[in-house]
C-alpha positions as CSV (number, residue, x, y, z in Angstrom):
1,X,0.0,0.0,0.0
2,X,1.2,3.4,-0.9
3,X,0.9,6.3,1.4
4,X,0.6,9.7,0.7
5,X,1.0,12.9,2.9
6,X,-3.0,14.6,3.1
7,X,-2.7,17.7,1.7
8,X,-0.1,20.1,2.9
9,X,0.2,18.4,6.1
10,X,2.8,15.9,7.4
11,X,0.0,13.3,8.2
12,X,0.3,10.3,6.2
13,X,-2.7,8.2,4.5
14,X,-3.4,4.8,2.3
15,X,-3.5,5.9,-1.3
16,X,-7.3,4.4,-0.6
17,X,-9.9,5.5,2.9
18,X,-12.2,2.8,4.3
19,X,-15.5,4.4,4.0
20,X,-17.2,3.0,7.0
21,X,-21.2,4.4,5.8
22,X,-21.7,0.4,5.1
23,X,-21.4,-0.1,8.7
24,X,-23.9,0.1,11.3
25,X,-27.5,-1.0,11.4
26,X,-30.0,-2.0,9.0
27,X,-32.4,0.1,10.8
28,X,-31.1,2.2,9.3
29,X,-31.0,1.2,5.4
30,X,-31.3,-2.5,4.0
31,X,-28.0,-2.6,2.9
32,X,-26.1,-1.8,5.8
33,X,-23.2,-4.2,7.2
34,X,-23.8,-4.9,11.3
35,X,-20.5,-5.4,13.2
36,X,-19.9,-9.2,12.7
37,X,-18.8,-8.3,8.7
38,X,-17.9,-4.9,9.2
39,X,-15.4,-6.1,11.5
40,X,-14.5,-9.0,8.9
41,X,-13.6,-5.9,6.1
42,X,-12.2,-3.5,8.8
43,X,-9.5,-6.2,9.8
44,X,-9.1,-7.4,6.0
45,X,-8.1,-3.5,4.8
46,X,-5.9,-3.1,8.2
47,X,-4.1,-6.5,7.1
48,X,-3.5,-5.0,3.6
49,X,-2.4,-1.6,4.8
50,X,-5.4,0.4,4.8
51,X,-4.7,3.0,7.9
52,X,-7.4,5.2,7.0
53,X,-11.0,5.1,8.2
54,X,-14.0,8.0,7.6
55,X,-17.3,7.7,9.3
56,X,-20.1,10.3,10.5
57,X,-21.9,10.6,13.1
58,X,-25.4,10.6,10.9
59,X,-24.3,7.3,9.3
60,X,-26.9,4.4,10.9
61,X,-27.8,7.3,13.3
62,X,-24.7,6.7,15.2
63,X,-24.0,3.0,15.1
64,X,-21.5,3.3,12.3
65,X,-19.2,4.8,14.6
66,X,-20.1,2.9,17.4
67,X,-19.0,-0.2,15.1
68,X,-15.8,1.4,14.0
69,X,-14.5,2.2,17.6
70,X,-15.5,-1.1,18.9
71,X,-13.6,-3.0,16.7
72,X,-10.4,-0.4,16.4
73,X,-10.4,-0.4,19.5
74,X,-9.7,-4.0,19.5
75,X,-7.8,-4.4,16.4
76,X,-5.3,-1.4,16.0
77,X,-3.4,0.7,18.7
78,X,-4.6,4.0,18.3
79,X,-1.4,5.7,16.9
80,X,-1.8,3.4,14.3
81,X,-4.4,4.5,12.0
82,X,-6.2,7.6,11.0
83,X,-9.7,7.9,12.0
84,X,-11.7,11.0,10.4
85,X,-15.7,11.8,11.4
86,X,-18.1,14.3,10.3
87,X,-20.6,17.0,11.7
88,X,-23.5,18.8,11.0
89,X,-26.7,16.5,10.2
90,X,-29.4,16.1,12.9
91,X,-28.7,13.7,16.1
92,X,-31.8,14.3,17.3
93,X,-35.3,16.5,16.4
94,X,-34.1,19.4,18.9
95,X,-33.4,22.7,17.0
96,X,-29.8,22.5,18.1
97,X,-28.8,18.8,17.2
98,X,-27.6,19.7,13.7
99,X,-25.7,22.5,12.2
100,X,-22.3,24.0,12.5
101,X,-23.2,26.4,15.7
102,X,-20.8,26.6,18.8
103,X,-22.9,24.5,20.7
104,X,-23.8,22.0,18.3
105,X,-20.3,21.2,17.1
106,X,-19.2,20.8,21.0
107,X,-21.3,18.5,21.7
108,X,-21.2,16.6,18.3
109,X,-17.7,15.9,19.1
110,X,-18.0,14.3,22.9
111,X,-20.9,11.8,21.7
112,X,-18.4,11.1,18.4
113,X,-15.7,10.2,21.0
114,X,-18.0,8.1,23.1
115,X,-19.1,6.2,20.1
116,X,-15.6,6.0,18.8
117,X,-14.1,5.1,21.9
118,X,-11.2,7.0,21.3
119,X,-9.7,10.5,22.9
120,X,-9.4,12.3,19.7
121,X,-10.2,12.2,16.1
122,X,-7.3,13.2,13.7
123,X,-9.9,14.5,11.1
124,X,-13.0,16.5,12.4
125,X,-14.8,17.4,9.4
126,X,-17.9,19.6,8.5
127,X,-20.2,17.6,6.6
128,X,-21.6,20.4,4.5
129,X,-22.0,24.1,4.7
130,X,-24.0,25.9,6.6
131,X,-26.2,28.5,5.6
132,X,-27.5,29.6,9.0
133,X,-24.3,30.0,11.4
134,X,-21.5,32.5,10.9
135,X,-18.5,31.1,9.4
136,X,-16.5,32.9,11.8
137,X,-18.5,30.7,14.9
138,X,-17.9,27.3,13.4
139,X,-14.3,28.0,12.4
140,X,-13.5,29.4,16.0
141,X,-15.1,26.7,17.5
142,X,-12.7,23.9,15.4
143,X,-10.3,26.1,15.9
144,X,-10.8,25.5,20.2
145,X,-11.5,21.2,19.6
146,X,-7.9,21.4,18.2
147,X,-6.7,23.3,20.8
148,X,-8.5,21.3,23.5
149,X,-6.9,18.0,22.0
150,X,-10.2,16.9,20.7
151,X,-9.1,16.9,17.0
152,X,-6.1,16.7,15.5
153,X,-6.7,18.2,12.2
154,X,-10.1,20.0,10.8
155,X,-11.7,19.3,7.2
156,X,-14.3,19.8,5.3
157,X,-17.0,18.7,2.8
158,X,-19.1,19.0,-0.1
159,X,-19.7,23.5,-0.8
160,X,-19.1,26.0,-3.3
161,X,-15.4,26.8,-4.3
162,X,-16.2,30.5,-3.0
163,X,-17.5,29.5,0.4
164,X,-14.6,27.4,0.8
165,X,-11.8,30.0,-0.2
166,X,-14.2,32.2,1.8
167,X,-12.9,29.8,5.2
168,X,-9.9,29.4,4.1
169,X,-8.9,33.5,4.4
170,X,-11.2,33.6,7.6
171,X,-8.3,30.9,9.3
172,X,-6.1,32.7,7.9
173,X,-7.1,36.7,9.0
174,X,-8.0,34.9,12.6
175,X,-4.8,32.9,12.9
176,X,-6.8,30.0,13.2
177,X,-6.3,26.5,12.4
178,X,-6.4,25.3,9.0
179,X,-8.9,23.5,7.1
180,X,-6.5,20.7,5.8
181,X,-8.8,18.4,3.7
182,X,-11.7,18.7,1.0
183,X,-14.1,15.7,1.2
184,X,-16.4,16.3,-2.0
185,X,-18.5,14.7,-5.1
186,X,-16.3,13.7,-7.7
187,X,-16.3,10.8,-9.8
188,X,-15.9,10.0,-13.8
189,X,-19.6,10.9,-14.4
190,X,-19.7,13.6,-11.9
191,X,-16.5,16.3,-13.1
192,X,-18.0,19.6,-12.2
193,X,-15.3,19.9,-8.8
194,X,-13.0,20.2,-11.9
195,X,-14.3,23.5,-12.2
196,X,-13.5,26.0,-9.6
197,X,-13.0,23.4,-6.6
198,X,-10.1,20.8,-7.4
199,X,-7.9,23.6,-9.0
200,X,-8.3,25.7,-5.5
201,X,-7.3,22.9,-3.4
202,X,-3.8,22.0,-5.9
203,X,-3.5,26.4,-5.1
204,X,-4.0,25.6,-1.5
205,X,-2.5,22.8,-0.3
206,X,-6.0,21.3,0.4
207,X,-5.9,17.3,0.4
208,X,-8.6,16.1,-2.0
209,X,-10.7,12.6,-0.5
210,X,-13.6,12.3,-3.3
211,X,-16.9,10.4,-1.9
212,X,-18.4,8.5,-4.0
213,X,-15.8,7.8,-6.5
214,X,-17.2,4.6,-8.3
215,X,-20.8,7.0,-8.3
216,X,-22.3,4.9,-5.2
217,X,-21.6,1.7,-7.6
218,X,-22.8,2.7,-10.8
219,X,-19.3,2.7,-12.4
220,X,-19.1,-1.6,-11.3
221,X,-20.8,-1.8,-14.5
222,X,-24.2,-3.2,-13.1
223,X,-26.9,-0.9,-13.4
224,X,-29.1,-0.4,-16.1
225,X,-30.9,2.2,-18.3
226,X,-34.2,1.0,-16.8
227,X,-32.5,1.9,-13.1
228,X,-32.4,-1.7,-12.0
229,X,-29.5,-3.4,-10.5
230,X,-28.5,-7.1,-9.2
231,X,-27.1,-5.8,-5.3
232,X,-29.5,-4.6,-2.6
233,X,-28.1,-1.3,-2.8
234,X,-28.5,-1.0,-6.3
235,X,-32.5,-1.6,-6.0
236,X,-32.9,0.7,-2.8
237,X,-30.2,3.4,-3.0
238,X,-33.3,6.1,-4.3
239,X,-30.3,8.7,-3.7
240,X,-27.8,7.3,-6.1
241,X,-30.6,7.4,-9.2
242,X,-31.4,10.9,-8.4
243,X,-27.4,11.1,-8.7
244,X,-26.9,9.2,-12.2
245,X,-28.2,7.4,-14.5
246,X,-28.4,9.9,-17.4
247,X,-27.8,9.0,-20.6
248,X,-24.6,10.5,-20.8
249,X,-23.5,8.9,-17.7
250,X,-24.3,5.3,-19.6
251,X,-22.3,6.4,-22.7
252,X,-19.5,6.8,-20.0
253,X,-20.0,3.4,-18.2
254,X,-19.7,1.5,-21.6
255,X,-16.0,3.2,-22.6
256,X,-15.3,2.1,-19.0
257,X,-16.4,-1.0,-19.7
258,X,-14.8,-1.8,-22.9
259,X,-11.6,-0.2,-21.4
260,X,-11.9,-2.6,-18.8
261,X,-12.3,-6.0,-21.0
262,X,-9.4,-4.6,-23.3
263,X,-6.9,-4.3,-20.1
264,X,-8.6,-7.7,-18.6
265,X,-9.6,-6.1,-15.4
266,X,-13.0,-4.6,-14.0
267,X,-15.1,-1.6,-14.6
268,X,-14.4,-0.6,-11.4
269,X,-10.8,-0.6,-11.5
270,X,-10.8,1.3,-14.3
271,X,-12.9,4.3,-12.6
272,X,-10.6,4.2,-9.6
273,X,-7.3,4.4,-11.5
274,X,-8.9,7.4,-13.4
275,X,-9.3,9.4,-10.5
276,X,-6.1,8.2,-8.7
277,X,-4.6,10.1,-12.1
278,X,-6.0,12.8,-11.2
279,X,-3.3,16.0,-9.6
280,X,-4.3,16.6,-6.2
281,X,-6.4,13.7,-5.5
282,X,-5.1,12.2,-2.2
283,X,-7.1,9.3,-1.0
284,X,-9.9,7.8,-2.3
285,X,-13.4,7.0,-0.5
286,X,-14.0,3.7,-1.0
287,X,-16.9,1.6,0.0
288,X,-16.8,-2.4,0.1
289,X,-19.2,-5.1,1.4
290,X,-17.0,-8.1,1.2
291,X,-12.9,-8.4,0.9
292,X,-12.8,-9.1,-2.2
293,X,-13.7,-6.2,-3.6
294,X,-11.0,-4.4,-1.4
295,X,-8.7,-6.6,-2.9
296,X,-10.1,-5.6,-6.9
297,X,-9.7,-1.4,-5.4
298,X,-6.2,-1.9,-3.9
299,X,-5.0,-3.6,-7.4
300,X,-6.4,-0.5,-9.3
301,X,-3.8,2.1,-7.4
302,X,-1.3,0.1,-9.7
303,X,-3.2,0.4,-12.9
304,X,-1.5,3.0,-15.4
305,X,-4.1,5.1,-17.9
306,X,-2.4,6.7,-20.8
307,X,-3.5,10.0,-21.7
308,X,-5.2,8.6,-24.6
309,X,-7.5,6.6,-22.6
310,X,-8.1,9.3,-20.0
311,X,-9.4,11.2,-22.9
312,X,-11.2,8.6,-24.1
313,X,-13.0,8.0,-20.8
314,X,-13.5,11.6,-20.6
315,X,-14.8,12.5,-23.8
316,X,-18.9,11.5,-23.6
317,X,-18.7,14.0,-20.1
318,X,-21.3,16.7,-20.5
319,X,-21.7,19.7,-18.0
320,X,-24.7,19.0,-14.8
321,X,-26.0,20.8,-12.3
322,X,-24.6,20.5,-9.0
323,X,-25.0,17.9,-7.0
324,X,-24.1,16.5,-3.6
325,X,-24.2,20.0,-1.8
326,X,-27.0,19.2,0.5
């Protein structure tokens, strides 16, 4: 496993991040992994060296990272991996259990570090933007978990490129601590962070860790114009079709998929070595429901794409609206 330093930052991550929204409850959606194989695919990516985990604290209401720090704790000595959370959707109905406020954000943290079981989290991360706090409050506020020892590092996710520089110079005039890490939407039929948002974070130092880079499995090559698919996920994951599924986005899926029978390898390999191409790109959200598959994503870091076939996956790409920012 290759490891790569997260943005301008001397913390070092797998090329690839263990998304851990599979894991939790199935309360919570059908398709969800419950600790008994999410702690068979947490060990499998720690064997193959895999030190980087993301969760949420929205993700199975909670029990993702309840999963996560059960089994880390068991598995891994802290110092050993990199663990990254998020805030900012509700925990609860109250008006002040969701958002980026003060008070929200302070207490978001302590329940995360219960659930994770953990004294710190080395990536605290804003979930999305938000529209009804000051900037100024939520950055402060980061800016006091780091200095309390609760984080380690602060990142952020899925906004417009001007909010985000907008941050960015408020840390700076404040002297406050950096935003080190952009967590966004960005996939082979998804290119619009290409516009304003990647080139700002090569400008900045930011580290780039796409979600959703095989488009919430729609780049395995499965899915069909008529929006079925052969997994669970596929059938139920009403959020993914409102994602893809264009026309355009099959015309993409079939170059990846003849790309993929002419190297021998699969679809999905082929989507993940594109953005692994990409400049600034630092490590991959990946997604897996049995080792296998984290076996097929970890071979794809060592896949080489000519600039020919970059092109040629690229070239069917039409402009879309935005997507993923709420």
């Amino acid at each position: 496993m290759e490891y790569i330093n997260l943005g301008n930052t001397g913390l070092k991550v797998s090329r690839l991040c263990l998304g851990c929204m599979t894991f939790g409850s199935k309360k919570w959606r059908d398709w969800i992994l419950e600790k008994p194989e999410a702690e068979q695919i947490i060990k499998y990516s720690l064997d193959r060296g895999i030190n980087f985990l993301d969760t949420a604290d929205m993700y199975s209401d909670g029990a993702s990272e309840e999963v996560v720090g059960t089994v880390m704790s068991q598995l891994c000595p802290r110092d050993a991996y990199v663990l990254a959370t998020k805030v900012y959707f509700p925990t609860g109905e109250k008006p002040n259990q969701a958002g980026l406020s003060r008070k929200h954000i302070f207490e978001a943290v302590d329940a995360s570090l219960k659930r994770l079981k953990t004294d710190y989290i080395d990536v605290y991360q804003i979930h999305r933007f938000d529209y009804q706090t000051p900037i100024e409050e939520t950055l402060e506020a980061l800016n006091d978990l780091i200095r309390m020892g609760k984080a380690r590092y602060i990142g952020a996710s899925s906004m417009y490129a001007w909010q985000f520089a907008k941050m960015l110079y408020i840390s700076k005039l404040n002297n406050w601590s950096r935003i080190i890490s952009m967590q966004n939407h960005y996939n082979l039929v998804y290119r619009e962070e290409e516009r304003e948002m990647l080139p700002l974070c090569r400008e900045e130092g930011i580290g780039v860790i796409p979600w959703s880079p095989l488009a919430r499995g729609f780049l395995a090559g499965n899915r069909k114009r008529n929006r079925s698919g052969s997994t669970i996920r596929a059938k139920t994951d009403t959020y993914a079709q409102k994602l893809y599924f264009q026309e355009q986005d099959f015309a993409i899926l079939d170059r990846v998929i003849s790309l993929a029978h002419q190297k021998d390898v699969l679809p999905i390999q082929i989507a993940l070595a594109w953005l692994l191409h990409k400049k600034g790109v630092s490590s991959p959200i990946i997604g897996v429901r049995e080792p296998k598959q984290l076996d097929d994503l970890i071979a794809a870091t060592e896949i080489t794409l000519s600039p020919e076939e970059q092109k040629y996956l690229e070239e069917p790409y039409k402009p879309k609206e935005i997507l993923g920012h709420s």
